[in-house]
Phi, psi and omega in degrees: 000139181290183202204153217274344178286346182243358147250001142295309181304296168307349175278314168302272226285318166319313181321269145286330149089015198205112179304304164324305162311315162265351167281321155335296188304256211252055138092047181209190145256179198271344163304310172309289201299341226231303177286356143317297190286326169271330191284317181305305170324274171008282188298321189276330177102007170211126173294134178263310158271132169271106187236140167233225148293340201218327162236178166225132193221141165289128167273169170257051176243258200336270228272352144273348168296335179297317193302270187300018181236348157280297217305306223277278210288008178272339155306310203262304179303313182286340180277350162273348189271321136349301180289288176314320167321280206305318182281012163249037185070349162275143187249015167161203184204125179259105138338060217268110186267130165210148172273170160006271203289331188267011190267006181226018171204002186219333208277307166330260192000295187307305182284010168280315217280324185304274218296315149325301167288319170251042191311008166237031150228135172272162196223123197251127157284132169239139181234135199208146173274153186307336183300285177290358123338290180299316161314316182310305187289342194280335175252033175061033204263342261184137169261297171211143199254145161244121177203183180289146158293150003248136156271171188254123201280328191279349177268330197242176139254153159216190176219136184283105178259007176185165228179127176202171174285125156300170196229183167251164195197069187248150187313151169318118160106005212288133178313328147324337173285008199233359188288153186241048185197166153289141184293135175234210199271359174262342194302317189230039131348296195293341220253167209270141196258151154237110219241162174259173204272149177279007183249297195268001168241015201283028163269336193283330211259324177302324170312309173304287149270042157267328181247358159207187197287073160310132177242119182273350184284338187302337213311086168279359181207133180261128191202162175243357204246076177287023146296337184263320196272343164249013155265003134288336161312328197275318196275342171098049205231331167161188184243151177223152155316122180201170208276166161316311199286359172290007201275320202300349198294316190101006205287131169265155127107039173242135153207152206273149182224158163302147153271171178307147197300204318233010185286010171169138191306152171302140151301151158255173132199145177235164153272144156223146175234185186251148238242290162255116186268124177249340185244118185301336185291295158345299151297343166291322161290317195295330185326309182240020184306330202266002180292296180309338202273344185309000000 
């Protein structure tokens, strides 16, 4: 039988992807680590990785074995910690997946309202892109995600918490800020773009070019952070899309415009959980969830 020290170690190199890297990562060096992962392959009866001189790739027996091989040390990490809650009188702990942008704009709050209904459970922050929430909650590493649509509704359940505007997001002083009208869609046609990435952003970059006229020859940055996109603005580097709640950021040397009435769909963010629900702090909350989040 494998032993929890050797699904840590493949779970680090799965991770990084690189032996050196993970052994750094927990504290050993890379010969041990290299006979973990082969006494594990061994034990299980499949190669999990491929290595050469120059990468290491999962194979794929490796990359379903990662899956069941977080849930298991995520298992294994939660029942003494558990235990030590019930014997000091605390009953758990929730796990709360959120990206970014809501973490400078909803999520206080939010944990004032958690912390109202269950004020004996504690809460572990996690900051996750929506992709990775959903991977969490599914392998039970994650309770509940705050995240972007779209999700699968039959896996998941959710409750929609909160709606805003894109904004224009241009440097201080920039002429558009001086037009004595509203800005419309030839006003910044021109203008050098700071865009979100279709990969690590792609709920922001399908809004965008789904609701307004984008000249993608304009992109001059790519970015996944709208903390990043609005300190290149603040840098002159170019104007971005960005949720209403970035004004909260504070970035000097910005300043934000209305978009055209009807020139883009609302942000969303929800909540969401998994459908079987395992953790009682969890179903203790949904109990009075939707009172709170209204």
């Amino acid at each position: 039988m494998f032993t929890f020290d050797q699904l840590a170690g493949f779970i680090a190199v799965a991770e990084e992807l690189h032996f050196g890297r993970a052994a750094e990562r927990l504290n050993m060096t890379q010969p041990p680590l290299s006979r973990q992962i082969q006494k594990l392959e061994k034990i299980i009866g499949a190669e999990l990785l491929e290595r050469d001189n120059r990468k290491v790739q999962l194979t794929n027996a490796g990359k379903t074995f990662l899956e069941e091989a977080r849930r298991l040390m995520a298992l294994a990490e939660r029942a003494p910690v558990s235990a030590r809650r019930i014997a000091s009188g605390r009953s758990g702990v929730l796990r709360i997946g959120f990206t970014a942008a809501s973490g400078f704009s909803i999520l206080g709050p939010l944990l004032e309202e958690i912390a109202a209904i269950i004020p004996d459970v504690d809460v572990d922050l996690q900051e996750l892109v929506t992709g990775d929430q959903i991977s969490r909650l599914m392998t039970g590493e994650l309770d509940l995600g705050l995240a972007r649509p779209p999700f699968d509704r039959e896996t998941f359940d959710s409750h929609l918490l909160y709606q805003e505007a894109l904004v224009l997001a241009v440097p201080a002083g920039h002429p558009l800020t001086h037009l004595a009208r509203d800005i419309g869609p030839k006003d910044f046609k021109d203008e050098p773009l700071i865009m979100h990435s279709p990969i690590q952003a792609r709920y922001f970059y399908d809004l965008v070019v789904r609701t307004l006229p984008i000249q993608h020859g304009n992109v001059v940055h790519t970015v996944s952070q709208v903390l990043t996109m609005v300190s290149l603005v603040a840098a002159k580097r170019g104007v971005a899309f960005v949720p209403h709640s970035a004004t909260l950021l504070g970035i000097k040397g910005v300043e934000f415009l209305p978009l055209p009435e009807g020139g883009g769909e609302q942000v969303e963010l929800h909540a969401i959980w998994s459908r079987r629900i395992t953790n009682p702090a969890l179903s203790r909350l949904l109990r009075d969830f939707e009172f709170a989040m209204e």
